[in-house]
TILO-754298 format. One record per residue (C-alpha): residue in one letter; y, x, z. Coordinates in Angstrom, 1 decimal, always signed. Example, Ala and Ser with C-alpha at 12.3 -4.5 7.8 and 13.67 -1.06 7.14 Angstrom:
<rs>
<r><code>A</code><c2>-4.5</c2><c1>+12.3</c1><c3>+7.8</c3></r>
<r><code>S</code><c2>-1.1</c2><c1>+13.7</c1><c3>+7.1</c3></r>
</rs>
This chain:
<rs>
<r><code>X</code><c2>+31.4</c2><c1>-19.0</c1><c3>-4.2</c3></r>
<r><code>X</code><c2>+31.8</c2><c1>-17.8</c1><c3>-0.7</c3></r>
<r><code>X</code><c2>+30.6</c2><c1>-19.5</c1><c3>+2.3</c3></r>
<r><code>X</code><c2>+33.8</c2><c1>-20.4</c1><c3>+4.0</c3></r>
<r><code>X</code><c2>+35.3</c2><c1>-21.8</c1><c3>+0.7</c3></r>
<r><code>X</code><c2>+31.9</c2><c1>-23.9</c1><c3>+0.1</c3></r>
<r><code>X</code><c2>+32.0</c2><c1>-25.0</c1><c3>+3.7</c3></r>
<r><code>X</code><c2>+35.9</c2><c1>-26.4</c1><c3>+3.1</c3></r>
<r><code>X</code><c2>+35.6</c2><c1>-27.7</c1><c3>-0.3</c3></r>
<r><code>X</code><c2>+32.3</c2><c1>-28.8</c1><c3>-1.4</c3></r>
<r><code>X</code><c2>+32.0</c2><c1>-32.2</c1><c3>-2.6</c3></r>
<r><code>X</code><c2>+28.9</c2><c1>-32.7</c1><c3>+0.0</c3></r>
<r><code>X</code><c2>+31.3</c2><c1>-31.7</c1><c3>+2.7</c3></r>
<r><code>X</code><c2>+34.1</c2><c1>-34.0</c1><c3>+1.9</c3></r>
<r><code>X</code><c2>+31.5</c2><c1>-37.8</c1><c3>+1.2</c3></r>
<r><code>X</code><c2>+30.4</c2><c1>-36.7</c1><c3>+4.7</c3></r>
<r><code>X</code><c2>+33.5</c2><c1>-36.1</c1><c3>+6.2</c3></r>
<r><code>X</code><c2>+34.9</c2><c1>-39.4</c1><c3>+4.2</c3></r>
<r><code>X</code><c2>+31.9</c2><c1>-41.5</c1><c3>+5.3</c3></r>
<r><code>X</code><c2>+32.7</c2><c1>-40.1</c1><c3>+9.2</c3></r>
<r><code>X</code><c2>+36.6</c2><c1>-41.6</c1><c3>+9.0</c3></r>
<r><code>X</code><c2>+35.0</c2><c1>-44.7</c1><c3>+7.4</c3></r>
<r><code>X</code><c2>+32.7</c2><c1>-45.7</c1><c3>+9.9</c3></r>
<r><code>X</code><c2>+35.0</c2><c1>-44.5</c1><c3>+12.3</c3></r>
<r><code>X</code><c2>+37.8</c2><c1>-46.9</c1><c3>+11.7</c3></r>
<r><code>X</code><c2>+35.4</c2><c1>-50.2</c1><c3>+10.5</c3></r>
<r><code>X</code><c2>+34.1</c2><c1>-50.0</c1><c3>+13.9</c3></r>
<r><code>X</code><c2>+37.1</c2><c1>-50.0</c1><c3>+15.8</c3></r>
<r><code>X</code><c2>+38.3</c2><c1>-52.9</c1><c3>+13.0</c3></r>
<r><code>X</code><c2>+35.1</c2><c1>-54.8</c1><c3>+14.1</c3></r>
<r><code>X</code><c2>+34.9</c2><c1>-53.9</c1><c3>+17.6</c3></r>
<r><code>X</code><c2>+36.7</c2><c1>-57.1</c1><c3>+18.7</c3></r>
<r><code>X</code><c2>+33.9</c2><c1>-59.3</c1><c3>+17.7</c3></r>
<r><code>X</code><c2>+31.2</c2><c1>-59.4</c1><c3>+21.1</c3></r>
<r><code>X</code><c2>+27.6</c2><c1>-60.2</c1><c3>+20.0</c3></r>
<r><code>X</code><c2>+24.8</c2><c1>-60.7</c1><c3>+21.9</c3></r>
<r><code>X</code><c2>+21.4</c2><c1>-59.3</c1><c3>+21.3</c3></r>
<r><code>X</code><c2>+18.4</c2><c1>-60.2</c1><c3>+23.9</c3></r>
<r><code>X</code><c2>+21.0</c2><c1>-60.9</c1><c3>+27.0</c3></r>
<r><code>X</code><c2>+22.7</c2><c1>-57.6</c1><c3>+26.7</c3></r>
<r><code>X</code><c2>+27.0</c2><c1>-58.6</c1><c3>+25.3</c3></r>
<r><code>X</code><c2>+27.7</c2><c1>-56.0</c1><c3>+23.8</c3></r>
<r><code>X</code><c2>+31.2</c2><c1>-55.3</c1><c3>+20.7</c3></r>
<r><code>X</code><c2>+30.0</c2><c1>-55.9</c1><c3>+17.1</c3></r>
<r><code>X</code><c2>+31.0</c2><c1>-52.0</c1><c3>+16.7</c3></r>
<r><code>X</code><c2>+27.6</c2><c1>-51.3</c1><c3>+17.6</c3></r>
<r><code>X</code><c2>+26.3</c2><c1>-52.0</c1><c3>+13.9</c3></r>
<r><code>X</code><c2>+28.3</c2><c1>-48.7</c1><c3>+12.4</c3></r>
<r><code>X</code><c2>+29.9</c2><c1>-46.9</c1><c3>+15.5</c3></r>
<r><code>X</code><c2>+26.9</c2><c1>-44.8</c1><c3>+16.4</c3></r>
<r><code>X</code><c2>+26.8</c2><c1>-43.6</c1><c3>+12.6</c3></r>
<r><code>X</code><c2>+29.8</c2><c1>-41.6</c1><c3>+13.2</c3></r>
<r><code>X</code><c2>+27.6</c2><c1>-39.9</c1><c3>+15.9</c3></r>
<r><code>X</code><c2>+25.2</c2><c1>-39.1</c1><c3>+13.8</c3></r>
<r><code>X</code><c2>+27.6</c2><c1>-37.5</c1><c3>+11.0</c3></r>
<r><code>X</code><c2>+29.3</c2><c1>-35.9</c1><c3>+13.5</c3></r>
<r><code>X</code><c2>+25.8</c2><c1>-34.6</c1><c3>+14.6</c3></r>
<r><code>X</code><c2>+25.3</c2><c1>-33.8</c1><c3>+10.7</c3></r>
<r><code>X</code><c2>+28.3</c2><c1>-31.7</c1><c3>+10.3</c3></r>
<r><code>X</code><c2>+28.3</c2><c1>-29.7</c1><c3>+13.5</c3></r>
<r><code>X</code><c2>+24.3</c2><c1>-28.6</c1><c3>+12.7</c3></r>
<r><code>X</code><c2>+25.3</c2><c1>-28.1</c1><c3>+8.9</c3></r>
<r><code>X</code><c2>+28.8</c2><c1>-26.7</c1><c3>+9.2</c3></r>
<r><code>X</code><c2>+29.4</c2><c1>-25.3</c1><c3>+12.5</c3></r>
<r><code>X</code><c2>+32.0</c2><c1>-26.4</c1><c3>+14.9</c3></r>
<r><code>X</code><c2>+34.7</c2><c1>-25.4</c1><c3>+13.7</c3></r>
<r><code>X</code><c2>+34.7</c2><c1>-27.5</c1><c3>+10.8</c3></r>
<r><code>X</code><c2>+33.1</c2><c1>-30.1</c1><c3>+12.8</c3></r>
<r><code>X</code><c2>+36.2</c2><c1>-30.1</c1><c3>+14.8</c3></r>
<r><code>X</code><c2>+38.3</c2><c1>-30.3</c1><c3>+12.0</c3></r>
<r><code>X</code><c2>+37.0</c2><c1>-33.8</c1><c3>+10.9</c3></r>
<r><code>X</code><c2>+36.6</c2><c1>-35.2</c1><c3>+14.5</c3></r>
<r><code>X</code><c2>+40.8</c2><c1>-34.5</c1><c3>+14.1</c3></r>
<r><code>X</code><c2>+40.7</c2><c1>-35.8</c1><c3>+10.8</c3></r>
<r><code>X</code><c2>+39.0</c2><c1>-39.0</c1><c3>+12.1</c3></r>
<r><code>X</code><c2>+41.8</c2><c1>-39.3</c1><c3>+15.1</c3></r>
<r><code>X</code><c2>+44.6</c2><c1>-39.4</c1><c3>+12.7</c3></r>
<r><code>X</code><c2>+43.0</c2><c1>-41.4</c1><c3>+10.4</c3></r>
<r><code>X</code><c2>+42.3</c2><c1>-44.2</c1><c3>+12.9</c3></r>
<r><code>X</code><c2>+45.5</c2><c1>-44.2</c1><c3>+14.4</c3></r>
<r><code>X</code><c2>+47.6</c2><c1>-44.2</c1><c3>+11.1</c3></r>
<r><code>X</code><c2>+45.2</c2><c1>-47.4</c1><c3>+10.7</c3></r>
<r><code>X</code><c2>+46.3</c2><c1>-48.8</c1><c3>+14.0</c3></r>
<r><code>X</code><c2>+50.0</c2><c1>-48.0</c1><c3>+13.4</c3></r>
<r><code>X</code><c2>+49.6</c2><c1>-50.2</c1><c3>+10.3</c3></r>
<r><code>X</code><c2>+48.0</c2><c1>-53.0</c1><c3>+11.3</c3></r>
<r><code>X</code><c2>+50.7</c2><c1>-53.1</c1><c3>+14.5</c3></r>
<r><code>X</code><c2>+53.5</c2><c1>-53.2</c1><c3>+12.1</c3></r>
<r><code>X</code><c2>+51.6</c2><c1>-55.6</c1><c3>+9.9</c3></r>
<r><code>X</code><c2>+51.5</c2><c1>-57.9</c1><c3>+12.9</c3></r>
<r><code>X</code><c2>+55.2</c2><c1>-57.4</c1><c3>+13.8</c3></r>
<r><code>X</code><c2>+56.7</c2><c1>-58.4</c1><c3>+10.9</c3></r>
<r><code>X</code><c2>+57.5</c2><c1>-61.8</c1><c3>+10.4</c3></r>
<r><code>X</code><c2>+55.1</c2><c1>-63.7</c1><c3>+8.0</c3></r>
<r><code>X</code><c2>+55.7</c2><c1>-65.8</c1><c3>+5.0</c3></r>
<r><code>X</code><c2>+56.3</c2><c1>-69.5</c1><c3>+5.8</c3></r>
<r><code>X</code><c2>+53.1</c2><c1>-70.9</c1><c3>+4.2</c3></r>
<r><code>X</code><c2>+51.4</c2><c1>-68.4</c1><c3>+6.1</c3></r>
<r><code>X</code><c2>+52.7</c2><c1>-68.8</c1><c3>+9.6</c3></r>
<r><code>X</code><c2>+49.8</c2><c1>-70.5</c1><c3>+10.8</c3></r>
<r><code>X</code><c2>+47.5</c2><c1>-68.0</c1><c3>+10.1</c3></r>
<r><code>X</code><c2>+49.7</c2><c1>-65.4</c1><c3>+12.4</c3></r>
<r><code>X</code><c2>+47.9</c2><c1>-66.6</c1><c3>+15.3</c3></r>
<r><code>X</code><c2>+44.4</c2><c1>-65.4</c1><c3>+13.7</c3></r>
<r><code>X</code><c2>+45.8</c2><c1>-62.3</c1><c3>+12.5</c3></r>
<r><code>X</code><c2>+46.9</c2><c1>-61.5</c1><c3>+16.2</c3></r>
<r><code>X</code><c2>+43.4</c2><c1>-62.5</c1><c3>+17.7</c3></r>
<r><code>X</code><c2>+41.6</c2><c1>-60.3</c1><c3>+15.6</c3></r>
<r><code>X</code><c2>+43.6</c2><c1>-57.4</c1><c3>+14.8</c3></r>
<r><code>X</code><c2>+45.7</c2><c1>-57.5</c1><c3>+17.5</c3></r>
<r><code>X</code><c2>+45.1</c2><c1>-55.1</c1><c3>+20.2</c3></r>
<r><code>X</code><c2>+45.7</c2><c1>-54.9</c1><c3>+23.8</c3></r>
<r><code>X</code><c2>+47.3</c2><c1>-51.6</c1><c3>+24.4</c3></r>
<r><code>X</code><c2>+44.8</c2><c1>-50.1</c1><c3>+27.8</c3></r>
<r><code>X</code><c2>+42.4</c2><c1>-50.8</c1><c3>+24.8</c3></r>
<r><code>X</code><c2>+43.6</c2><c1>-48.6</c1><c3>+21.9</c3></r>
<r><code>X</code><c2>+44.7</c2><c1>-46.1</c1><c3>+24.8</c3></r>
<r><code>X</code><c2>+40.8</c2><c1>-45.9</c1><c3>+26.1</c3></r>
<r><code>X</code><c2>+39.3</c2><c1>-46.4</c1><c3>+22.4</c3></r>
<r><code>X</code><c2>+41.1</c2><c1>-43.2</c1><c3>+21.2</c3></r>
<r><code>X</code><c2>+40.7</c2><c1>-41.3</c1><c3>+24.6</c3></r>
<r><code>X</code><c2>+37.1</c2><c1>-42.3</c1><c3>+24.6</c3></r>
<r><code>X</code><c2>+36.4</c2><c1>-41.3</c1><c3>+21.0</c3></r>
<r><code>X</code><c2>+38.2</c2><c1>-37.7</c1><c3>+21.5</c3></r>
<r><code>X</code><c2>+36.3</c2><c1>-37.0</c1><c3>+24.6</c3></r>
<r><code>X</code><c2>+33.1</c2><c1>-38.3</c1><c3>+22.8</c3></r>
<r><code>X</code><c2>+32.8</c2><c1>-36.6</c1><c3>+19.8</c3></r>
<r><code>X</code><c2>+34.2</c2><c1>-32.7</c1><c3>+21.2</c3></r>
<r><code>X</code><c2>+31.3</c2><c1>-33.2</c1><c3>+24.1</c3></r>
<r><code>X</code><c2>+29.1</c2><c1>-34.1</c1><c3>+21.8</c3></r>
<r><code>X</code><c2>+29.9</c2><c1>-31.4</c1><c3>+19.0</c3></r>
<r><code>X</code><c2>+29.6</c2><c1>-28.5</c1><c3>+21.7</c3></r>
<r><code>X</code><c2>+26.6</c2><c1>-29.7</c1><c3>+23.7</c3></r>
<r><code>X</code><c2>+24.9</c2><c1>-29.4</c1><c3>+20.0</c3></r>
<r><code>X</code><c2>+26.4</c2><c1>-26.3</c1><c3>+19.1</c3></r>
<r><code>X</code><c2>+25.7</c2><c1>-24.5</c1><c3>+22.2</c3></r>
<r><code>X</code><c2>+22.3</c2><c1>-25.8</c1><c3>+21.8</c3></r>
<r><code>X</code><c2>+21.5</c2><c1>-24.7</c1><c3>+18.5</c3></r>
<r><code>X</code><c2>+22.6</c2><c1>-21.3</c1><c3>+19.4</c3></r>
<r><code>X</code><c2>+20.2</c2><c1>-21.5</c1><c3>+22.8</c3></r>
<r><code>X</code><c2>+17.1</c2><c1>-22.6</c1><c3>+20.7</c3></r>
<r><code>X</code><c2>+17.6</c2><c1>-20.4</c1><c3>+18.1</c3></r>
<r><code>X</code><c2>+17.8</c2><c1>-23.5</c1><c3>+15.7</c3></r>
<r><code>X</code><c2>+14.9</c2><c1>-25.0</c1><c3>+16.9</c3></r>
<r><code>X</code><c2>+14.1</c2><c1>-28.6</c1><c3>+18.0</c3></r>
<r><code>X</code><c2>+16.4</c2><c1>-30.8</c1><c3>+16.3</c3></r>
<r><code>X</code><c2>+15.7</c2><c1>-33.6</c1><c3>+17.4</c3></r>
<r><code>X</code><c2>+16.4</c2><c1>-32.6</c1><c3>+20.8</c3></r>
<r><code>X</code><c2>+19.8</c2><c1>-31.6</c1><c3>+19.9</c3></r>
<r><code>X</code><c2>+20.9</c2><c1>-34.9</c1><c3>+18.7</c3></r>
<r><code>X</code><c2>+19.2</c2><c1>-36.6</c1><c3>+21.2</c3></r>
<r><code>X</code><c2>+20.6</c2><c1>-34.3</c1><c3>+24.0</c3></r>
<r><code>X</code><c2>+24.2</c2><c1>-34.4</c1><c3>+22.4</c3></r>
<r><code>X</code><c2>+24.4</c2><c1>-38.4</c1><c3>+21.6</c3></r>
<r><code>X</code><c2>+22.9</c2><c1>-38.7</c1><c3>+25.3</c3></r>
<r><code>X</code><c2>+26.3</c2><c1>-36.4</c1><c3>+26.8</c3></r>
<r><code>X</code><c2>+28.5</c2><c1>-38.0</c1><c3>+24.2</c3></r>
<r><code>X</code><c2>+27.9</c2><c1>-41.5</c1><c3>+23.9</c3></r>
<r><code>X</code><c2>+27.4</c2><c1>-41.2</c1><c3>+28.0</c3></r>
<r><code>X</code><c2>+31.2</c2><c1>-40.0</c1><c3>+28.6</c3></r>
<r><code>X</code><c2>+32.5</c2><c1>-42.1</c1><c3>+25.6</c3></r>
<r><code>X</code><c2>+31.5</c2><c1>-45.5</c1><c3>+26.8</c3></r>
<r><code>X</code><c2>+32.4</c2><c1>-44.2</c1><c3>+30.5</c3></r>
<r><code>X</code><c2>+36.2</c2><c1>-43.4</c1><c3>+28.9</c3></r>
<r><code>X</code><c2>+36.3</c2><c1>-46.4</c1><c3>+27.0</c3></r>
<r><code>X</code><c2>+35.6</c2><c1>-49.3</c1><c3>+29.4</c3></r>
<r><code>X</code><c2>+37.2</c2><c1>-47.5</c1><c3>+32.5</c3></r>
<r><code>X</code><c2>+40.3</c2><c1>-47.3</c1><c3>+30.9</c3></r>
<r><code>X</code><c2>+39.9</c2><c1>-50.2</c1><c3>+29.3</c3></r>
<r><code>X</code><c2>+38.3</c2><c1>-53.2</c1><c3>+31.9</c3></r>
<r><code>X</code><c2>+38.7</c2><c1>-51.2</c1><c3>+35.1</c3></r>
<r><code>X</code><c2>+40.5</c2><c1>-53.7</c1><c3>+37.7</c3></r>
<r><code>X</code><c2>+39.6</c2><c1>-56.9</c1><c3>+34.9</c3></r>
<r><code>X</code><c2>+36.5</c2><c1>-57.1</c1><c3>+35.2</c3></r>
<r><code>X</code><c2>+34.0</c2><c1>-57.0</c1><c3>+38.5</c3></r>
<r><code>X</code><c2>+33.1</c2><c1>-53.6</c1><c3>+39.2</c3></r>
<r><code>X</code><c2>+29.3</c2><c1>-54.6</c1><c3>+39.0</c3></r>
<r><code>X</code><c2>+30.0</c2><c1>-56.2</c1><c3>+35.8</c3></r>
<r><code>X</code><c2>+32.0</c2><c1>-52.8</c1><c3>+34.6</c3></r>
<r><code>X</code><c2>+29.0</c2><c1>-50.7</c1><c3>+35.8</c3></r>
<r><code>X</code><c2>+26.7</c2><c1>-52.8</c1><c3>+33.6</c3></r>
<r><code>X</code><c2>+28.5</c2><c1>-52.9</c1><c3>+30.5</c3></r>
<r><code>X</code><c2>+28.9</c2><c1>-48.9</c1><c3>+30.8</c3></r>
<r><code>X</code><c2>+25.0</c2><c1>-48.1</c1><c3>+30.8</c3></r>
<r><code>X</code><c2>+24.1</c2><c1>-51.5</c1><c3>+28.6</c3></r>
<r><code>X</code><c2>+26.6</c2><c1>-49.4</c1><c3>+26.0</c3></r>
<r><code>X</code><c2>+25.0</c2><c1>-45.9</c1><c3>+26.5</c3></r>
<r><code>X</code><c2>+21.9</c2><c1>-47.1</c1><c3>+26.1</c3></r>
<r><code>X</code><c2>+22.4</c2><c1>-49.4</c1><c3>+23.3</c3></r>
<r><code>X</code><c2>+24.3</c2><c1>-46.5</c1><c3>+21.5</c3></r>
<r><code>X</code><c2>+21.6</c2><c1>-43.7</c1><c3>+22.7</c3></r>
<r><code>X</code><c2>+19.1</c2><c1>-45.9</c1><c3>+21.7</c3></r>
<r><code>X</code><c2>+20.3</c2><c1>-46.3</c1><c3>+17.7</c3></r>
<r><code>X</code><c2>+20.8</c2><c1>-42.6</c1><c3>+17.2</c3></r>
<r><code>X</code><c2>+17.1</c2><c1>-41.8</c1><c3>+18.6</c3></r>
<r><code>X</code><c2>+15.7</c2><c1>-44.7</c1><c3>+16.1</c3></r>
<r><code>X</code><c2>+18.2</c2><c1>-43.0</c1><c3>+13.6</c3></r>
<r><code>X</code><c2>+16.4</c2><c1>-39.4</c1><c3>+14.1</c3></r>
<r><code>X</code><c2>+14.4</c2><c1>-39.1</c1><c3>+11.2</c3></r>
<r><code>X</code><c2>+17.0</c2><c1>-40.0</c1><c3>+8.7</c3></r>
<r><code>X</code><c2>+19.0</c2><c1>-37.2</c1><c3>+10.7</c3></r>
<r><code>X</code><c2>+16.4</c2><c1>-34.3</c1><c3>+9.6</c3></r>
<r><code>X</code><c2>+16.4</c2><c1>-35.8</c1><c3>+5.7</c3></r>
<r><code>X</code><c2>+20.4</c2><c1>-35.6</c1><c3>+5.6</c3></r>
<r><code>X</code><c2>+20.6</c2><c1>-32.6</c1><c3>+7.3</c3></r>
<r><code>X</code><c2>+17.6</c2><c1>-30.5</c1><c3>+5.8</c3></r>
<r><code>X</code><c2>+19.0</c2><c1>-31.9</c1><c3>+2.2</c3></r>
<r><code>X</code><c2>+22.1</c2><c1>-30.5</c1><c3>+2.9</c3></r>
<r><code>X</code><c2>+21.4</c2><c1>-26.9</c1><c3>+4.6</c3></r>
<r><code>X</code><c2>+19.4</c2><c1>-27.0</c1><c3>+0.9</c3></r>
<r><code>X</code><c2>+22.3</c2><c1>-27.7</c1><c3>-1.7</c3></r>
<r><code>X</code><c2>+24.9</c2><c1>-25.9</c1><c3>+0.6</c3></r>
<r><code>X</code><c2>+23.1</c2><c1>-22.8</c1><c3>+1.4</c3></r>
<r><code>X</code><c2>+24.7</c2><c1>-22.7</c1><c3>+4.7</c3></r>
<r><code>X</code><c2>+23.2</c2><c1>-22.8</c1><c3>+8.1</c3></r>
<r><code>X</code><c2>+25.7</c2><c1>-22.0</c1><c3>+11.1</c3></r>
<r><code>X</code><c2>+25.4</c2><c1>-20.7</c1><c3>+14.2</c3></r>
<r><code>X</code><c2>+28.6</c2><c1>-21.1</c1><c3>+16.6</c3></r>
<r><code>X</code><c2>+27.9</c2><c1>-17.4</c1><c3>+18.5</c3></r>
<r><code>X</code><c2>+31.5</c2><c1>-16.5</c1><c3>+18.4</c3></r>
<r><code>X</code><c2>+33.1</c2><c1>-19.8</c1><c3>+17.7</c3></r>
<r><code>X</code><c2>+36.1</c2><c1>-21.0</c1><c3>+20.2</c3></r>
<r><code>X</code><c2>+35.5</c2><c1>-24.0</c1><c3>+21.7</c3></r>
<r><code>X</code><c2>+38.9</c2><c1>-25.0</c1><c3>+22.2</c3></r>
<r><code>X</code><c2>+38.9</c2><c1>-28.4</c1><c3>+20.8</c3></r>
<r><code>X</code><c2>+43.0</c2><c1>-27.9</c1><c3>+20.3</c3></r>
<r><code>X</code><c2>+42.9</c2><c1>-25.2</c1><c3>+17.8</c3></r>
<r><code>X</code><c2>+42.3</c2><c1>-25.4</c1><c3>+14.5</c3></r>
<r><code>X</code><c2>+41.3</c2><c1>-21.7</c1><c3>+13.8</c3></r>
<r><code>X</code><c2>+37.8</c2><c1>-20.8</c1><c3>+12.9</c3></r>
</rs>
């Protein structure tokens, strides 16, 4: 079997990819619920968000990114044919006996649309930094160092993700002190789980480069997160 084709098609490949959409959408579904843990308020999406990260992390050092990038699109269209649904769901007119419950459904799935506008912006501008800061540094430690790569990319990615997210989101709502906070208390929080999460990384990702045989490099990949050409 060739490499490209086992790179495409390979039932490792795919539960990764699958498990990447998953946790993907759950956290946006989630997100809505605040929680907090020693002081810091923070969205109940930390729980799951930061484990598409981590794929994502998994599939750019496995795959390359190329195929990395084909997922995080995967992921986008994924999430917002979710959204679309559960917009409709919410627009149509419910059942008598169920009318009451409209309210709920509005509350919790509902969404504000400056949020789904930064959620989806954030997440695009997220995941590509992250992908190509650990590309580009595979390729610049000659593989070495893993952990620095994940670290490093979660640090750039998560950074300019929760930066998208609750500008576009909170800007001119909330205090800009308060707006400042919840920016780092976010990067940290999410910086922090991938870190903790590091040693699972190498297990995933040494068990895969195993049973896939594949190892890639991006030396002469494009980095034009708009293509989808290898």
């Amino acid at each position: 079997m060739s490499q490209s084709i086992l790179q495409q098609h390979s039932p490792a490949f795919t539960a990764v990819a699958a498990l990447f959409v998953t946790a993907l959408i759950t956290a946006n579904i989630v997100a809505v619920k605040l929680i907090d843990i020693g002081g810091f308020v923070l969205s109940a999406a930390i729980v799951i968000f930061p484990i598409s990260y981590i794929l994502g992390d998994v599939l750019t050092e496995v795959y390359g990114y190329a195929r990395a990038r084909r997922v995080i699109w995967l992921g986008f269209g994924c999430n917002l044919l979710a959204g679309i649904a559960i917009i409709a769901a919410g627009a149509l007119p419910p059942a008598a006996f169920w009318a009451e419950n409209q309210k709920a459904y509005d509350t919790i799935l509902g969404v504000a649309p400056r949020i789904l506008i930064g959620s989806f912006a954030a997440y695009l501008v997220g995941e590509f930094a992250n992908a190509v800061v650990l590309a580009r540094m595979k390729v610049a430690t000659d593989g070495r160092h893993l952990w620095a790569r994940t670290i490093g990319s979660t640090i750039v990615g998560q950074g300019l993700d929760s930066l998208v997210f609750v500008s576009i989101a909170f800007v001119g709502i909330i205090p800009g002190d308060v707006l400042w906070m919840t920016i780092v208390n976010q990067w940290l929080a999410k910086t922090a789980y991938e870190t903790v999460a590091t040693p699972l990384t190498y297990v995933v990702v040494g068990w895969l480069k195993r049973i896939e045989g594949v190892d890639v490099y991006d030396r002469q990949t494009s980095f034009n997160p708009l293509t989808l050409v290898d």
